[in-house]
Residue frames as a rotation matrix with the C-alpha (Angstrom) as fourth column:
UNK 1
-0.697 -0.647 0.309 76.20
-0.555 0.760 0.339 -23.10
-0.454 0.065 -0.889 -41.87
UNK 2
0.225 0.663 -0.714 74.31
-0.804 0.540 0.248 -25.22
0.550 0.518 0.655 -44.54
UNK 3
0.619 0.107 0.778 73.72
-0.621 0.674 0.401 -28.81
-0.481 -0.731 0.483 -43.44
UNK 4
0.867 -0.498 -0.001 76.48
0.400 0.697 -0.595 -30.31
0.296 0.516 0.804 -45.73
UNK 5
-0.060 -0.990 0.128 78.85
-0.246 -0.110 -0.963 -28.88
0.967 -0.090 -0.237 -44.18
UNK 6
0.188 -0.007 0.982 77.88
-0.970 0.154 0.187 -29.99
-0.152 -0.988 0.022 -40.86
UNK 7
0.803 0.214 0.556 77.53
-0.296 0.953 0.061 -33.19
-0.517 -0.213 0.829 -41.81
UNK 8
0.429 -0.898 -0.099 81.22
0.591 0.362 -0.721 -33.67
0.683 0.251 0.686 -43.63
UNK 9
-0.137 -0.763 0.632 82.63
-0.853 -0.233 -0.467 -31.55
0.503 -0.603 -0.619 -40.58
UNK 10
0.118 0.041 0.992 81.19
-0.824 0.561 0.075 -34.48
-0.554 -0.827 0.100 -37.92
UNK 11
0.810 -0.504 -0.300 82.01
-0.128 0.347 -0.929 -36.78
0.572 0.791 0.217 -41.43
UNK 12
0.193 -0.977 0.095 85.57
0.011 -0.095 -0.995 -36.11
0.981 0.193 -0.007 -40.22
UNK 13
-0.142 -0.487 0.862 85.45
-0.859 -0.371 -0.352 -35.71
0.491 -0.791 -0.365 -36.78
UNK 14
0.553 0.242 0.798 84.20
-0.639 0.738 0.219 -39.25
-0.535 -0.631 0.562 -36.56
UNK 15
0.811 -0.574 -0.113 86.53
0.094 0.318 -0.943 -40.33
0.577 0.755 0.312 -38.85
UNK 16
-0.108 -0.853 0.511 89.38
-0.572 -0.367 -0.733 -38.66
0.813 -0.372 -0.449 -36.42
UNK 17
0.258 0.518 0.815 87.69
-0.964 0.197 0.181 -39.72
-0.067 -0.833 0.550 -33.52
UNK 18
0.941 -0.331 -0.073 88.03
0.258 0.840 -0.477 -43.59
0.220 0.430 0.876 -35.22
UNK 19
0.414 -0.886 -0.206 91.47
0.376 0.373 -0.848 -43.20
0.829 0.274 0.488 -35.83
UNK 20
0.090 -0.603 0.793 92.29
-0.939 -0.316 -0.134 -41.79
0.331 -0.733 -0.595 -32.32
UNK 21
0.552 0.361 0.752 90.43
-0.792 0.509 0.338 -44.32
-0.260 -0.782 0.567 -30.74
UNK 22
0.891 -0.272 -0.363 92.31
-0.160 0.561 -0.812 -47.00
0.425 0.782 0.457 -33.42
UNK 23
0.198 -0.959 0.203 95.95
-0.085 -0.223 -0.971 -45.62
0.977 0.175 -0.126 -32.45
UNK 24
-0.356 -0.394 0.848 95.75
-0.921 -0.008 -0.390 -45.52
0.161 -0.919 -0.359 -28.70
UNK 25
0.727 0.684 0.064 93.89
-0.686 0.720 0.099 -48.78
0.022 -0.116 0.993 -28.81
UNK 26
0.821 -0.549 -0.156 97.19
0.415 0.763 -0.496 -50.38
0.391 0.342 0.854 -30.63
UNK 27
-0.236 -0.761 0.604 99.60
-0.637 -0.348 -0.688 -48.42
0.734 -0.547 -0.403 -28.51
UNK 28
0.289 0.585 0.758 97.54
-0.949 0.073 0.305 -49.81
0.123 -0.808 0.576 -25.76
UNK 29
0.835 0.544 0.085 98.15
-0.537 0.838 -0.091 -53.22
-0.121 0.030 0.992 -26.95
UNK 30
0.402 -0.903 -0.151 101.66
-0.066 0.136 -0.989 -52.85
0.913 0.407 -0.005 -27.84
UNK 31
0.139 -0.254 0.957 102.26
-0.740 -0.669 -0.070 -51.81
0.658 -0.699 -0.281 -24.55
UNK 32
0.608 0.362 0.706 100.76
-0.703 0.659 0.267 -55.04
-0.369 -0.659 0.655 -22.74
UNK 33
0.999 -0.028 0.025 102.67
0.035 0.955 -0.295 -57.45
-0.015 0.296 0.955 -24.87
UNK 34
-0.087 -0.989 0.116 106.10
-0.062 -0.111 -0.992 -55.86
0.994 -0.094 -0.052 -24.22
UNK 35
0.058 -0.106 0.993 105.38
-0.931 -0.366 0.015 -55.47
0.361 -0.925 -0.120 -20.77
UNK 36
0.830 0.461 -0.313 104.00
-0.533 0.821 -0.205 -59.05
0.162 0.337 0.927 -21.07
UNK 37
0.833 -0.551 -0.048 107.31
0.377 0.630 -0.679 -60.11
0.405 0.547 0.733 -22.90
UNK 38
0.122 -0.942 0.313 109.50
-0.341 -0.336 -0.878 -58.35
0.932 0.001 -0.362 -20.40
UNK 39
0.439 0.285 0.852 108.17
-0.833 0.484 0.268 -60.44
-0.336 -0.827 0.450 -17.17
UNK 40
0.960 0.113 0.257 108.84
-0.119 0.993 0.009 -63.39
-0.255 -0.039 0.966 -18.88
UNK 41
0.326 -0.938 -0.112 112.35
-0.118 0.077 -0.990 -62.62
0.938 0.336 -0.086 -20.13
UNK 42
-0.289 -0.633 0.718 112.95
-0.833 -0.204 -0.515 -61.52
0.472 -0.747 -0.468 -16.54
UNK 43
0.541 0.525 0.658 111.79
-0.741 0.668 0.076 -64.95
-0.399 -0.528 0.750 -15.45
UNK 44
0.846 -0.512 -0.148 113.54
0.378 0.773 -0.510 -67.09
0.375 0.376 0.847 -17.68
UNK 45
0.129 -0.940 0.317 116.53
-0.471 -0.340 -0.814 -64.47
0.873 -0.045 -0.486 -16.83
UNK 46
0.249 0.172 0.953 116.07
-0.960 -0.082 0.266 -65.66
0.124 -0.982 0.145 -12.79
UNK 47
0.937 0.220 0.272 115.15
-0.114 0.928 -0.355 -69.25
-0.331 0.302 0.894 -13.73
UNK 48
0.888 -0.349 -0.298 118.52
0.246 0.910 -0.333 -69.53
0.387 0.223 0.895 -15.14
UNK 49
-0.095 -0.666 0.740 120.60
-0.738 -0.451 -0.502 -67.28
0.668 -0.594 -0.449 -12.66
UNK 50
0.345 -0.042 0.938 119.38
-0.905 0.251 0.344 -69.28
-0.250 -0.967 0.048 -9.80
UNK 51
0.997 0.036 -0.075 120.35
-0.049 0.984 -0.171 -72.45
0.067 0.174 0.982 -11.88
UNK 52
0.516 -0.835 0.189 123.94
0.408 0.046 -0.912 -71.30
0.753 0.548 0.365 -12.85
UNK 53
0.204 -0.347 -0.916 124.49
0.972 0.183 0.147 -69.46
0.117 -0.920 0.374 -9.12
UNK 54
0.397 -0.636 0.662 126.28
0.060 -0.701 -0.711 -66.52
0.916 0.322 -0.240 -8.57
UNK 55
-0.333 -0.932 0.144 128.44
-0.262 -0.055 -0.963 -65.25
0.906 -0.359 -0.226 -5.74
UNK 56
-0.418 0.415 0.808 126.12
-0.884 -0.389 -0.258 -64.96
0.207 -0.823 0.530 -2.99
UNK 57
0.312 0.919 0.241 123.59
-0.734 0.395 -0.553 -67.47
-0.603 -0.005 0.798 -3.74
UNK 58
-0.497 -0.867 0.031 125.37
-0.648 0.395 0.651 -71.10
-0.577 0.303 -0.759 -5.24
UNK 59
-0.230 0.637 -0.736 123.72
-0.952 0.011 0.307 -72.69
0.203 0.771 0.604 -8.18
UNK 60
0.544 0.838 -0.052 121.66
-0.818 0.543 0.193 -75.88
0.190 -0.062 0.980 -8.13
UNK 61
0.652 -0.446 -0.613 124.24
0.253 0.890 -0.380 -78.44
0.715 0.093 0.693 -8.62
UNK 62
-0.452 -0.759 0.469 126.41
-0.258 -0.392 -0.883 -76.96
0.854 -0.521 -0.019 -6.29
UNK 63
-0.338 0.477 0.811 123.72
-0.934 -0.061 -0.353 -76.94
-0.119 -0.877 0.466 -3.57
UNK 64
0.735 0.379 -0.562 122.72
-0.486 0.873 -0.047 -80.61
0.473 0.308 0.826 -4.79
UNK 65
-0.162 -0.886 -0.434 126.34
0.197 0.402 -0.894 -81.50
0.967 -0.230 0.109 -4.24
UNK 66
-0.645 -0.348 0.681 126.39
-0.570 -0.374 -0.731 -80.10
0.509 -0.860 0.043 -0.85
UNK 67
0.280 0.884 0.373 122.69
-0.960 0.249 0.130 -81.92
0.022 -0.395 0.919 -0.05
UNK 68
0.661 -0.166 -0.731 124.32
-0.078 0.955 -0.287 -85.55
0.746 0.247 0.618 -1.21
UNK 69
-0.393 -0.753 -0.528 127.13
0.252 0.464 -0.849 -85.20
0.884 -0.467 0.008 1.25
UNK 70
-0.621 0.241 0.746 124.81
-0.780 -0.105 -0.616 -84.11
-0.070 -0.965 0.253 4.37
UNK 71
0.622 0.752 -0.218 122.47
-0.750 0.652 0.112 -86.90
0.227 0.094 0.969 3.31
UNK 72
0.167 -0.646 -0.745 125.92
0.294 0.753 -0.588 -89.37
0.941 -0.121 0.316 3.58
UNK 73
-0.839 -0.443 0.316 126.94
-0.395 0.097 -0.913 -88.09
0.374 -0.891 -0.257 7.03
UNK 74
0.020 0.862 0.506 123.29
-0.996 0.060 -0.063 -88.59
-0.085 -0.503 0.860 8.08
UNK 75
0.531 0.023 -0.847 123.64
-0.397 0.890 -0.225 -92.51
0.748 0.456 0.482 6.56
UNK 76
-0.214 -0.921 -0.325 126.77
-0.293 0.378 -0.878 -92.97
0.932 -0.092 -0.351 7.91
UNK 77
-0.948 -0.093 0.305 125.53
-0.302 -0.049 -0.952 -92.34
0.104 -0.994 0.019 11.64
UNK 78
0.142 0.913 0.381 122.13
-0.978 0.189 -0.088 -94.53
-0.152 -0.361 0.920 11.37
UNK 79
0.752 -0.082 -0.654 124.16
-0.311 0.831 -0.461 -97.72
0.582 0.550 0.600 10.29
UNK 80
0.853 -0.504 0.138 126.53
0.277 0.661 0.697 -100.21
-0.443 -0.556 0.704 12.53
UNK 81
0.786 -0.519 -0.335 130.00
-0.146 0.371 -0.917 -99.47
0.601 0.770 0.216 11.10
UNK 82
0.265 -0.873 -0.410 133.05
0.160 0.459 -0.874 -98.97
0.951 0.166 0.262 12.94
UNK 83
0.175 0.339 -0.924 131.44
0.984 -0.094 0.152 -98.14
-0.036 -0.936 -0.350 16.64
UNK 84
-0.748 -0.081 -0.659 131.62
0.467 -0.770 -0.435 -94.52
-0.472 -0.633 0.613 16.00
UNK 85
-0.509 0.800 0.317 128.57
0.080 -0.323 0.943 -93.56
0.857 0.506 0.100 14.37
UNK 86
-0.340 0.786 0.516 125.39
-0.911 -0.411 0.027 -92.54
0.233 -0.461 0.856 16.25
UNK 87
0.740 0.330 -0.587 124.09
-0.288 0.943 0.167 -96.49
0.608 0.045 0.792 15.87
UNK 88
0.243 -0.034 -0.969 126.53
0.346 0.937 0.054 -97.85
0.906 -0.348 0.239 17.99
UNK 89
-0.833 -0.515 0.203 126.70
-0.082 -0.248 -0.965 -95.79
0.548 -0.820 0.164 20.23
UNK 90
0.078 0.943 0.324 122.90
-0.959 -0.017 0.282 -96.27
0.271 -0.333 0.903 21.03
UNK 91
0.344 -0.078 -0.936 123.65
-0.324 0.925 -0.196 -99.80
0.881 0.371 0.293 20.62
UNK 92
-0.351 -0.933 -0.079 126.14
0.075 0.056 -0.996 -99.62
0.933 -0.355 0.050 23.23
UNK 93
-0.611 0.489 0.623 123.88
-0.791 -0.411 -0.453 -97.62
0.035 -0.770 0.637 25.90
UNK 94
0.306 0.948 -0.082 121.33
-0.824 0.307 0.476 -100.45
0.477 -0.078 0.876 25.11
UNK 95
0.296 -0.099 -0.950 123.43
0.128 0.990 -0.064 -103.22
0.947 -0.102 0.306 26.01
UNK 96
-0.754 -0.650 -0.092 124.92
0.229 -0.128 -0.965 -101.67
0.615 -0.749 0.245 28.98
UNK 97
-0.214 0.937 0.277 120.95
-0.927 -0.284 0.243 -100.98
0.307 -0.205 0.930 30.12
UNK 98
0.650 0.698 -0.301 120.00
-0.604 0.715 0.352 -104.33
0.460 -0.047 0.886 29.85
UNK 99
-0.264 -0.620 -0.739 122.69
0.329 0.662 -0.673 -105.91
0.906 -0.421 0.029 31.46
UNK 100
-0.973 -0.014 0.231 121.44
-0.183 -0.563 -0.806 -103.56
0.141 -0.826 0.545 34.50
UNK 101
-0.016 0.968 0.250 117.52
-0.999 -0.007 -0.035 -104.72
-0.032 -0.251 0.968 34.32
UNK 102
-0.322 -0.074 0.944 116.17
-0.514 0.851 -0.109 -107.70
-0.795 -0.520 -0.312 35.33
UNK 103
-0.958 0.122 -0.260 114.80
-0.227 0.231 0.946 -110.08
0.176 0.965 -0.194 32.75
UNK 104
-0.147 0.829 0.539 111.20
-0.965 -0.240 0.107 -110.57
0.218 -0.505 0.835 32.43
């Protein structure tokens, strides 16, 4: 083997060698940014399932709606209205107390 031909065989095999390293590099890279770009789809997908609901699991406004009307019964019974609420009936127990203790 003369030394020109060694030196255009390893010529070429670093040449190959380059373009492996080149090709699995950008596979490599292609790879991450779909994988990347398939987290975030499935996130936004979630992100707007859990907004819109589905059968199991009711969607945001829905469960809003449902929070506004336990937040009104909860109102209803911490305010004086028509003696059945939670408030007058405490009310009630208090006056019937004090009519039973002495004053100071």
């Amino acid at each position: 083997m003369s030394p020109a031909t060694t030196d255009g065989q390893l010529d070429t095999l670093a040449l190959w060698c380059g373009a492996l390293v080149a090709v699995t590099s950008a596979a490599g890279l292609l790879w991450r940014i779909t994988r990347a770009l398939h987290h975030l789809v499935r996130r936004v997908e979630d992100a707007v399932t859990d907004w819109a609901g589905t059968e199991e699991h009711p969607g945001v406004m829905t469960r809003l709606d449902r929070i506004e009307h336990r937040i009104g019964a909860i109102e209803y019974q911490l305010h004086p209205n028509s003696g059945t609420s939670l408030r007058d009936a405490v009310d009630r127990v208090d006056q019937r107390t004090a009519r039973h203790l002495d004053p100071p």
